[in-house]
N, C-alpha and C positions, 0 to 999 in steps of 0.2 A: 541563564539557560544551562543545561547540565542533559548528560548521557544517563538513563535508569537503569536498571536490570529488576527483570523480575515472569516470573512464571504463569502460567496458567492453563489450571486444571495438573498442576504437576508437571506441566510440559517447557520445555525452554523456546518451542516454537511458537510465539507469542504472534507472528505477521499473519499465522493460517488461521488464529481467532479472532482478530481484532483489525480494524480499517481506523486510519486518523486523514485525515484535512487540516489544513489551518480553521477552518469551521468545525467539524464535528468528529468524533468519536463514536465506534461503531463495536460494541462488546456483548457477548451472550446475557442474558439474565442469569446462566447457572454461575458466572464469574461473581467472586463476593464482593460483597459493598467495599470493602476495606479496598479491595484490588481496582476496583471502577473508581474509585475516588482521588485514588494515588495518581491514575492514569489522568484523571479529569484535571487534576492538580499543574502534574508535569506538562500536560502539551495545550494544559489552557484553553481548557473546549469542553464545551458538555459535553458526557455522555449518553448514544439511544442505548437502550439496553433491548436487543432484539436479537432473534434467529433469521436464518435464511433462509429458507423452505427448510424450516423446523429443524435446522442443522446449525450445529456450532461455528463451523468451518467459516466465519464472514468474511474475513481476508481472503481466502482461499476463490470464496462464491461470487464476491462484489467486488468493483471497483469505484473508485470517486476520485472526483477534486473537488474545488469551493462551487464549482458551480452544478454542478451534476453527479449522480450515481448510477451505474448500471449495474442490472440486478438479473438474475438466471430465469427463465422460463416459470420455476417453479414457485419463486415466491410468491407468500402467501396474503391475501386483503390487508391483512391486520399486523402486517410487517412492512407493507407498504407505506399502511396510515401512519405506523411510529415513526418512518422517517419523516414523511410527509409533514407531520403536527409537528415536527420537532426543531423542522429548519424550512425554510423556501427556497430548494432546490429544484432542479431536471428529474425525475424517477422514470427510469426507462427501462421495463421491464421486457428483457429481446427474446423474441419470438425466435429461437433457434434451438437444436440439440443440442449446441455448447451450453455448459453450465459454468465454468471454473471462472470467469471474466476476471477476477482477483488476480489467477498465473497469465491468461491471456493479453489483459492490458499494462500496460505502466503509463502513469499519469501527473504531471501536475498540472497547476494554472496559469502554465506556456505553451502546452502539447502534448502529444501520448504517441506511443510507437505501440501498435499491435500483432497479434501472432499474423506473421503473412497467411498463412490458410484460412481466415475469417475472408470473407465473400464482401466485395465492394460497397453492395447497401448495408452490410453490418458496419462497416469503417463509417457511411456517413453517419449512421443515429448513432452512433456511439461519437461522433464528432459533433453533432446537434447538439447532445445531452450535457459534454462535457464544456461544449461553448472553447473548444479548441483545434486547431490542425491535427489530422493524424495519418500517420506513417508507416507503411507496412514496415517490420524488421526483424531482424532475428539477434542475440547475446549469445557470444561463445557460440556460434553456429545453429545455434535452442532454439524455437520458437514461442516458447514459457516465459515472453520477456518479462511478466509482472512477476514472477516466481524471482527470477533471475540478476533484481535490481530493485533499489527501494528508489524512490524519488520526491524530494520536497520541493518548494521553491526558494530554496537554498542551494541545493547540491545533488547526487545520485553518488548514491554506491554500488556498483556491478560487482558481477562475478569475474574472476581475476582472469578467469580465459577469453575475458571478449577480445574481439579484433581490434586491428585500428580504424578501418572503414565503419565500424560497427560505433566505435566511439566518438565519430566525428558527427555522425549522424545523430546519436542522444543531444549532444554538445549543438549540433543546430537546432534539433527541437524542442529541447526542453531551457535551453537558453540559461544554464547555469553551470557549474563547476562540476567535476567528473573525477574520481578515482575507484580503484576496485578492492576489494577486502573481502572477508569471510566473517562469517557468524558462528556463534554459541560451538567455540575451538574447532575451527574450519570448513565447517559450512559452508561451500559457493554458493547458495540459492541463499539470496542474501535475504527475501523479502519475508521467507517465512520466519526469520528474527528478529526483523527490525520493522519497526514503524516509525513514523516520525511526521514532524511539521515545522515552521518556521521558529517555533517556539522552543522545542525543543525536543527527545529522542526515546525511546523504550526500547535496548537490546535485551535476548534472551537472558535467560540467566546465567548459563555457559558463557558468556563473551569473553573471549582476557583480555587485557589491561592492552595489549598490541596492537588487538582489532578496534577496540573503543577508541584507540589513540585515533588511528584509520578514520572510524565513524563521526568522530569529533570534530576531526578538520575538514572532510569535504563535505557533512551536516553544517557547518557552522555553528556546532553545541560543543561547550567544552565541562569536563571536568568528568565523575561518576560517583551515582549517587545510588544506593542498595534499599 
């Protein structure tokens, strides 16, 4: 298992295009084959290669764990059916004006903590979907906790200003190891540089050698590979 780095579309913000799980991988078509492959490689999981209401943005749009994804108002039939065909998951597409559930939730497959201004029946089907507890919270006082923190079922990397109230509570719900770092040369919004899974990690391509140390020990992935 090993730490990557690597771009896309030119961008070092790799978390706001791309979604992983220990099951699946979640990447535009416009990303090249060379770049989906590498991915598919390191975190050992197919590839869908799909938009999300015709938007690149899928980290950003969606959220998942192994057992479920939730997806924005707007996606679209035939972005649905990719995911659908591709694994036998939860697809819960929420009937709300929130679109971004990518910054809104943070998830794995122990629990999820969501932005507290999401409304009660949205906590439970996005708890249905995900087939886990979930928890209203806030990171560094934020309530963009998906933006603000990456999560596997391994470990979580926050944003360096969380609280300690704030990290006791990830620490009881997602039921695994916790420290805080920055992305692609100090970045707090950790999630739009890093993806990851059990398997193993993809930071931006900005990342230095300090943050990957960071990423490596509470990911449980060691080493870096370009």
């Amino acid at each position: 298992m090993a730490i990557h780095l690597l771009d896309v579309f030119g961008s070092a913000s790799i978390g706001v295009y791309s979604l992983a799980t220990d099951r699946m991988l979640i990447v535009p078509p416009q990303v090249p084959d060379s770049k989906a492959k590498k991915l598919e490689e390191w975190l050992k999981v197919r590839a869908i290669r799909t938009t999300i209401g015709e938007s690149v943005l899928v980290g950003a749009l969606a959220c998942a764990n192994s057992n479920g994804i939730i997806l924005p108002h707007f996606a679209r039939t035939e972005e649905i059916q990719a995911i659908k065909s591709a694994l036998d998951i939860n697809v819960t597409v929420m009937d709300t004006r929130r679109t971004a559930y990518g910054n809104l939730v943070l998830a794995n497959d122990q629990g999820a903590i969501v932005d507290p201004r999401l409304k009660g029946r949205d906590e439970k089907t996005i708890a249905d979907t995900l087939n886990v507890e979930v928890v209203p919270a806030e990171i560094a006082g934020l309530p963009y906790v998906g933006a603000l923190a990456t999560a596997t079922n391994k470990g979580i990397l926050a944003h360096p200003l969380i609280k300690e109230e704030e990290q006791k509570i990830l620490m009881d719900v997602f039921k695994v190891r916790m420290d805080v770092g920055t992305v692609n040369c100090g970045i707090p919004y950790v999630a739009t540089g890093l993806i990851g899974n059990k398997y193993g990690a993809v930071a931006g391509s900005m990342t230095t050698g300090p943050e990957l140390f960071i990423i490596g020990h509470v990911l449980d992935v060691v080493g870096e590979d370009e």
